[in-house]
PyMOL commands that place a pseudoatom at each C-alpha (Angstrom):
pseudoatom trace, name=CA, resn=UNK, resi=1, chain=A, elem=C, hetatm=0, pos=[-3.196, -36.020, 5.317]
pseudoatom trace, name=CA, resn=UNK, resi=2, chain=A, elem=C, hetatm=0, pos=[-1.305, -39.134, 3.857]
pseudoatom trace, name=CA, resn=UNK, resi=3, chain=A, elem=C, hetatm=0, pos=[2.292, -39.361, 3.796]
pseudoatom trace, name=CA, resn=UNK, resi=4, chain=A, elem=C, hetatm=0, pos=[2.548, -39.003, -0.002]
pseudoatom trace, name=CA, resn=UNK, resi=5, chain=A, elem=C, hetatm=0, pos=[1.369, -35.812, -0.251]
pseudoatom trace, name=CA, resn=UNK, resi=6, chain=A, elem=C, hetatm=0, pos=[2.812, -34.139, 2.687]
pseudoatom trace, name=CA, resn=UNK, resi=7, chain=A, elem=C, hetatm=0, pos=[6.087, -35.211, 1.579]
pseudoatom trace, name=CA, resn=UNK, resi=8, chain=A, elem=C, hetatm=0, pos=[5.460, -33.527, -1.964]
pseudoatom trace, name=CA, resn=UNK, resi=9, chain=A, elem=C, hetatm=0, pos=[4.479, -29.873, -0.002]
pseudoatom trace, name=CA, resn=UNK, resi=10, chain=A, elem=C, hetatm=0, pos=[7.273, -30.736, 2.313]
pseudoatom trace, name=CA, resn=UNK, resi=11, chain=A, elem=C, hetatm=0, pos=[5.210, -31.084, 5.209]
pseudoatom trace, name=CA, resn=UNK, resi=12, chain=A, elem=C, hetatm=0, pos=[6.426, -32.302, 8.286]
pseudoatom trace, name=CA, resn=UNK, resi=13, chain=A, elem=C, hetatm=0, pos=[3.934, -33.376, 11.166]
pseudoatom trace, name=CA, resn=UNK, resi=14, chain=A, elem=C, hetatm=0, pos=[2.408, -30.199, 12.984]
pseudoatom trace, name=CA, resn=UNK, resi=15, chain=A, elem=C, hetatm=0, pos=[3.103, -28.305, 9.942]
pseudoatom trace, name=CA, resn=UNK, resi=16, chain=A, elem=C, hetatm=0, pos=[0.891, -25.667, 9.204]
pseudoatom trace, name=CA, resn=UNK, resi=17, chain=A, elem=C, hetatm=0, pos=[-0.759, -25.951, 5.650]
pseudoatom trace, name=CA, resn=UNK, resi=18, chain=A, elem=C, hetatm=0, pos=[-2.130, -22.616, 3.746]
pseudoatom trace, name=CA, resn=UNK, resi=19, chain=A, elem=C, hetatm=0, pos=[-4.699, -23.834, 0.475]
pseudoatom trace, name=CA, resn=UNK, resi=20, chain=A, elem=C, hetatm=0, pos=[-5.332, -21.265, -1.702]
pseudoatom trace, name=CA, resn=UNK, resi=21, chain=A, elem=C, hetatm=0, pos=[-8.312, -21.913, -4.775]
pseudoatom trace, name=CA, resn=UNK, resi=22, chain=A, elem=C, hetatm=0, pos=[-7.371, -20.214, -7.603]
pseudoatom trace, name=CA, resn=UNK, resi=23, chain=A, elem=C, hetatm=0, pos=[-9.498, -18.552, -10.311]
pseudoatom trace, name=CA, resn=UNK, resi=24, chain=A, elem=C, hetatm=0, pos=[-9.711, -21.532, -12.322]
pseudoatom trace, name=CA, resn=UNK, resi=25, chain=A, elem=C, hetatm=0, pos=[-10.292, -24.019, -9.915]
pseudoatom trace, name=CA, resn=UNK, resi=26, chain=A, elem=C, hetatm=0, pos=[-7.195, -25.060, -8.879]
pseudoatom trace, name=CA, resn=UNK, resi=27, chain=A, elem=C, hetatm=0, pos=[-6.400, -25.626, -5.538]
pseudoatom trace, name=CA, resn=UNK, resi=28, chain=A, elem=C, hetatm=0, pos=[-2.408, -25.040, -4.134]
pseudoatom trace, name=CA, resn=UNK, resi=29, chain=A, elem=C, hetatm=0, pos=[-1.331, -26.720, -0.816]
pseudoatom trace, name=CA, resn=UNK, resi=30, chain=A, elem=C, hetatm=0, pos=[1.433, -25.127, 0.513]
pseudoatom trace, name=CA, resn=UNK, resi=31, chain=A, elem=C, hetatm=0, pos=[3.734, -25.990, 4.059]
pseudoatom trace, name=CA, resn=UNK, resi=32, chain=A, elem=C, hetatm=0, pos=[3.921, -22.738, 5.572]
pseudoatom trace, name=CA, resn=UNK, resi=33, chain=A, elem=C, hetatm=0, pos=[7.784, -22.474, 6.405]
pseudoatom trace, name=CA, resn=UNK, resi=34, chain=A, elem=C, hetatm=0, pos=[7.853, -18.814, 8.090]
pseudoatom trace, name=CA, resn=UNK, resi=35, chain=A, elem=C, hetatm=0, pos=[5.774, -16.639, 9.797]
pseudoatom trace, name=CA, resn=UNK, resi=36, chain=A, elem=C, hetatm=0, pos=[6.652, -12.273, 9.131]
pseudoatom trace, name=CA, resn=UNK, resi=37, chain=A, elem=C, hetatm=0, pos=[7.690, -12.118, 12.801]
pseudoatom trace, name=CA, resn=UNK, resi=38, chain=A, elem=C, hetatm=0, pos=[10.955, -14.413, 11.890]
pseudoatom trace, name=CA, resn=UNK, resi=39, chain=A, elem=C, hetatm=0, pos=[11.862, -11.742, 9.574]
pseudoatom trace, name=CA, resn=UNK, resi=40, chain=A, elem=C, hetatm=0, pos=[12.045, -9.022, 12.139]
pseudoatom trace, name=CA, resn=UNK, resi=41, chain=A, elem=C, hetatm=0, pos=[15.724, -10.874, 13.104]
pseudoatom trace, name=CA, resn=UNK, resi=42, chain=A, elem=C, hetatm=0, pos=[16.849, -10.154, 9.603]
pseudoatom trace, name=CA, resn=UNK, resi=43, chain=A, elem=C, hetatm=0, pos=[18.931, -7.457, 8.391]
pseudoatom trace, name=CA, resn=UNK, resi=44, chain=A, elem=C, hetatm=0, pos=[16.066, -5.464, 7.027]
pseudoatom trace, name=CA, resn=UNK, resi=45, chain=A, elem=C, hetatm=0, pos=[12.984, -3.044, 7.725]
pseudoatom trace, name=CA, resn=UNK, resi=46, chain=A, elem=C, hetatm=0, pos=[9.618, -4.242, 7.852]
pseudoatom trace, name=CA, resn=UNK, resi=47, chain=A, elem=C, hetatm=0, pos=[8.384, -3.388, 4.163]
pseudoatom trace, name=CA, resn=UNK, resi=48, chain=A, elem=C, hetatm=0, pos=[11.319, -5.632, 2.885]
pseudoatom trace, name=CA, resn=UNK, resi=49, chain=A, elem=C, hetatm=0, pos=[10.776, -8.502, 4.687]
pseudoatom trace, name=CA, resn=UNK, resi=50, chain=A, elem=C, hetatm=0, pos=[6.383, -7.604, 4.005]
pseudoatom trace, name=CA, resn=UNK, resi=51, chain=A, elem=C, hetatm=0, pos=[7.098, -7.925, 0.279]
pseudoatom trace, name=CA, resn=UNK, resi=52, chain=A, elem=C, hetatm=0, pos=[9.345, -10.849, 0.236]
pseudoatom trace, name=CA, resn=UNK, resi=53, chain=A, elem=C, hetatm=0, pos=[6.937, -12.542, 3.193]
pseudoatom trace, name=CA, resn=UNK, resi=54, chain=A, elem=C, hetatm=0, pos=[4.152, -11.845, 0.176]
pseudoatom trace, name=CA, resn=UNK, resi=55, chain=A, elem=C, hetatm=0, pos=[6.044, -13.003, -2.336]
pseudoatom trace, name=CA, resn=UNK, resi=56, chain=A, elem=C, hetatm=0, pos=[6.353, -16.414, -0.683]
pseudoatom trace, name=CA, resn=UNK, resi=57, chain=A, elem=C, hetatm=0, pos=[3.056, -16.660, -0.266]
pseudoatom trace, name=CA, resn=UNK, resi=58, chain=A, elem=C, hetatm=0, pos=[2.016, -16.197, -3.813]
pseudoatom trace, name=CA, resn=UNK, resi=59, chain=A, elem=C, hetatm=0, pos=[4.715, -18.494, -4.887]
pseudoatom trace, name=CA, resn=UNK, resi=60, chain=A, elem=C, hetatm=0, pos=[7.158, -16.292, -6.374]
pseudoatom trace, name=CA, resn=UNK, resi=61, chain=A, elem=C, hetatm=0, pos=[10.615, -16.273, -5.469]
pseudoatom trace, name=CA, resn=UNK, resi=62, chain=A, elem=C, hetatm=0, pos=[13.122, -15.406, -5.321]
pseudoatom trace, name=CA, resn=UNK, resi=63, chain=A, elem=C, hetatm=0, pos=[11.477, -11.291, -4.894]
pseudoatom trace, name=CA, resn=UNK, resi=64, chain=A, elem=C, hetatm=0, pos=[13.605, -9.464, -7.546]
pseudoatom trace, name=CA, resn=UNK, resi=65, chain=A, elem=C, hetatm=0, pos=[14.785, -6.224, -6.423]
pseudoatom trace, name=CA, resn=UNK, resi=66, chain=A, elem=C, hetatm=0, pos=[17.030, -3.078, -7.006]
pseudoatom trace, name=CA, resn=UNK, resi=67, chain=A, elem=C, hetatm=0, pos=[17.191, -2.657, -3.322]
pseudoatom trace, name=CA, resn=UNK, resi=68, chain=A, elem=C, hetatm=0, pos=[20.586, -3.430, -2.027]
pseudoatom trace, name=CA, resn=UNK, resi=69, chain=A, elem=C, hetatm=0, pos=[18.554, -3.566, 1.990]
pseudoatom trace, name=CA, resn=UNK, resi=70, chain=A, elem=C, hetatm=0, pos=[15.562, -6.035, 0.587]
pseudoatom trace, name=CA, resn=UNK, resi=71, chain=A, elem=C, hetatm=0, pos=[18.131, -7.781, -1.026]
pseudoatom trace, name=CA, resn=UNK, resi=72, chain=A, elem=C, hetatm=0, pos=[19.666, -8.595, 2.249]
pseudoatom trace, name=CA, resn=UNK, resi=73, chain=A, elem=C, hetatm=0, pos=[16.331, -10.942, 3.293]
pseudoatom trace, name=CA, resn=UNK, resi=74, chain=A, elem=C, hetatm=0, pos=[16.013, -14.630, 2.432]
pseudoatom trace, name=CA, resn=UNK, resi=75, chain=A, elem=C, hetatm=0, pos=[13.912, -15.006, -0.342]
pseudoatom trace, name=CA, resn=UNK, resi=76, chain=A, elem=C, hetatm=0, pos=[15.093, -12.229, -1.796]
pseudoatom trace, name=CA, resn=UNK, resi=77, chain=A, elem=C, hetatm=0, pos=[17.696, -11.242, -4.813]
pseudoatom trace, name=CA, resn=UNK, resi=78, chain=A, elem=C, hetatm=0, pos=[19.763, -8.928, -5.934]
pseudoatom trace, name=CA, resn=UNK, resi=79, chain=A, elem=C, hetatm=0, pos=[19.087, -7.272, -9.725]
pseudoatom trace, name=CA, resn=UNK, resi=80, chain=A, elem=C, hetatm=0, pos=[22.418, -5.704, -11.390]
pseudoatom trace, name=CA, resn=UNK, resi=81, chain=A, elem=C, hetatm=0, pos=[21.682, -2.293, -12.843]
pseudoatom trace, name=CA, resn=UNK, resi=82, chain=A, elem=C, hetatm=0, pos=[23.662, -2.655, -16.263]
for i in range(1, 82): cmd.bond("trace and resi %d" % i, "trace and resi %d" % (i + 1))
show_as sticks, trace
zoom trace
């Protein structure tokens, strides 16, 4: 892959890509920064760090949540209930 464009998914050599084709067409390329076992370190269960981990990998984050626990994992925020 040229230099160009693994600087613009923030690749670094050896990193693992994931492409994804979407409905329309379009294809995403994106670095793959963490695998779910890294999460098991983290302050919370397994279904937190499972919903932020899928989160990630459809491209939405930060994971809103009410959850003070999930709130705990990277990737994850913190909603005020007002």
């Amino acid at each position: 892959m040229p230099a160009e464009i693994r600087a613009l998914v923030d690749a670094k050599p050896g990193t693992r890509l994931v492409w994804s084709a979407m409905p329309d067409g379009t294809i995403i390329v994106r670095a793959k920064t963490k695998s779910i076992l890294e999460f098991r370190k983290g302050p919370a269960d397994f279904a937190h760090c499972l919903h932020v981990a899928l989160a990630m990998q459809a491209g939405e984050q930060p994971l809103w949540t009410f959850d003070k626990e999930a709130a705990k994992v990277s990737g994850a925020q913190l909603l005020n209930k007002t």
